[in-house]
C-alpha positions as CSV (number, residue, x, y, z in Angstrom):
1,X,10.7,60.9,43.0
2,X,8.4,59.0,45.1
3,X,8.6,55.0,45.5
4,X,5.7,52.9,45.7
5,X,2.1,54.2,46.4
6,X,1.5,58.3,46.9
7,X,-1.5,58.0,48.8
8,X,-3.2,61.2,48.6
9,X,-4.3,63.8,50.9
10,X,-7.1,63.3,53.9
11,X,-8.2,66.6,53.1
12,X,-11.6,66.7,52.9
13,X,-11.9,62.6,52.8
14,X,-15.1,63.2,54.8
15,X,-16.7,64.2,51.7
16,X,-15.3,61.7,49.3
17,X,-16.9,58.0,49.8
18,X,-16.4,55.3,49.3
19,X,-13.0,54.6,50.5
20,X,-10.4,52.5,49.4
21,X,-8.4,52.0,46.2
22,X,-11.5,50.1,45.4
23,X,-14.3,52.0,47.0
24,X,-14.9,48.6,48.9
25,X,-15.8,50.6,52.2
26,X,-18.8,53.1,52.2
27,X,-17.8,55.1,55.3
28,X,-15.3,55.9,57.7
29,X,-16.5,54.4,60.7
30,X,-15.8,50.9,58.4
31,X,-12.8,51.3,57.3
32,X,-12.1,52.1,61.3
33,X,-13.4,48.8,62.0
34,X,-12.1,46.1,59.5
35,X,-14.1,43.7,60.8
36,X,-17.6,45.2,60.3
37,X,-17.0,45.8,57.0
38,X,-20.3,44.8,54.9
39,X,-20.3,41.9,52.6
40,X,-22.8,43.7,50.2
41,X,-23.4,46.6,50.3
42,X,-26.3,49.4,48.6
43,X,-26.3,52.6,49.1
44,X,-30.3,54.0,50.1
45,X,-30.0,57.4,49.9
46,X,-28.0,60.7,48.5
47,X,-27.6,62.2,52.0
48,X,-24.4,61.6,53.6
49,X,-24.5,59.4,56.9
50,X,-23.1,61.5,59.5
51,X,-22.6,59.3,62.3
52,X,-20.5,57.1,60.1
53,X,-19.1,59.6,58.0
54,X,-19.8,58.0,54.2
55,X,-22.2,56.8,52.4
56,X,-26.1,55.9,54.0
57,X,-26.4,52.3,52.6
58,X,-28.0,48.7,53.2
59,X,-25.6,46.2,54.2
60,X,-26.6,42.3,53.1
61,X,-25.4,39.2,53.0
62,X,-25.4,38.8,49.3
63,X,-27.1,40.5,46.0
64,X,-30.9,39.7,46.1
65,X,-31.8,36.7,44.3
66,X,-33.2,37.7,40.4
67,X,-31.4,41.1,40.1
68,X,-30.7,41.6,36.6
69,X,-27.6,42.9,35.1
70,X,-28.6,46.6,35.8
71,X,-29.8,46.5,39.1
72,X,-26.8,44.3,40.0
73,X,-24.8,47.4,39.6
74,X,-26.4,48.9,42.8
75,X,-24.5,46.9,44.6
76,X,-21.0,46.4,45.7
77,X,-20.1,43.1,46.5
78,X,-16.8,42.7,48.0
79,X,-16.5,38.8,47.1
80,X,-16.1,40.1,43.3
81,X,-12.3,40.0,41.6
82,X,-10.8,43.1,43.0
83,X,-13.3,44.5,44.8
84,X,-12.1,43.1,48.4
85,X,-12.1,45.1,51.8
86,X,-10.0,43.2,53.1
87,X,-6.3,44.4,55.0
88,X,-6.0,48.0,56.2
89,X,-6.1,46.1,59.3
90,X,-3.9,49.1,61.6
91,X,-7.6,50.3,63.5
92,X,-7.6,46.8,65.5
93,X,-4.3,48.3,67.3
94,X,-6.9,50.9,68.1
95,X,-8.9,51.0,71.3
96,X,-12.5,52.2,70.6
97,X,-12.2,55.7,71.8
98,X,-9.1,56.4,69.7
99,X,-11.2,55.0,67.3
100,X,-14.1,57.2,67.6
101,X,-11.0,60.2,68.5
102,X,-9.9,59.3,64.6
103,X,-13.2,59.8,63.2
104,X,-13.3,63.1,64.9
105,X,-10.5,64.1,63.7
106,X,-11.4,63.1,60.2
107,X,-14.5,65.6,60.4
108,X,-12.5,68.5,60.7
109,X,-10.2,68.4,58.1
């Protein structure tokens, strides 16, 4: 009997953006660096970015000014209650060819 969080497996997290508890961070390459992480973010296409390993999306510095309701929820914005990026801050400890050796990694399984 487990305490606290169970995170689950990384077993095929290549293929399962966004990431997060909140799917806050569209690929993998963010969540490898915390501070990059897009304010606001849409995604543009159903194809997979490979180089980041995520999501292909926009990022902006805020929602477009008269976006209704509906097309509002294209994008994620991060400054909304509970949708932070925020923390998962571990990758800064990381040199930018362990990094990229992570992301790798991440690929294969």
């Amino acid at each position: 009997d487990p305490q606290g969080y169970m995170a689950p497996p990384l077993y095929g997290i290549w293929a399962s953006p966004p990431y997060l508890h909140n799917g806050s961070v569209p690929t993998l390459w963010h969540l490898l660096h915390p501070d990059q992480r897009p304010v606001v973010w849409t995604r543009t296409s159903i194809d997979m970015d490979p180089a980041r390993i995520g999501l292909t999306v926009q990022e902006l510095d805020d929602v477009p000014a008269k976006t209704n309701q509906r097309q509002r929820r294209q994008y994620f914005d991060t400054r909304g209650f509970g949708k932070g990026n925020g923390g998962h801050e571990f990758p800064t400890l990381l040199t930018e060819d362990e990094r990229a050796a992570v992301l790798e990694y991440l690929k294969t399984l």
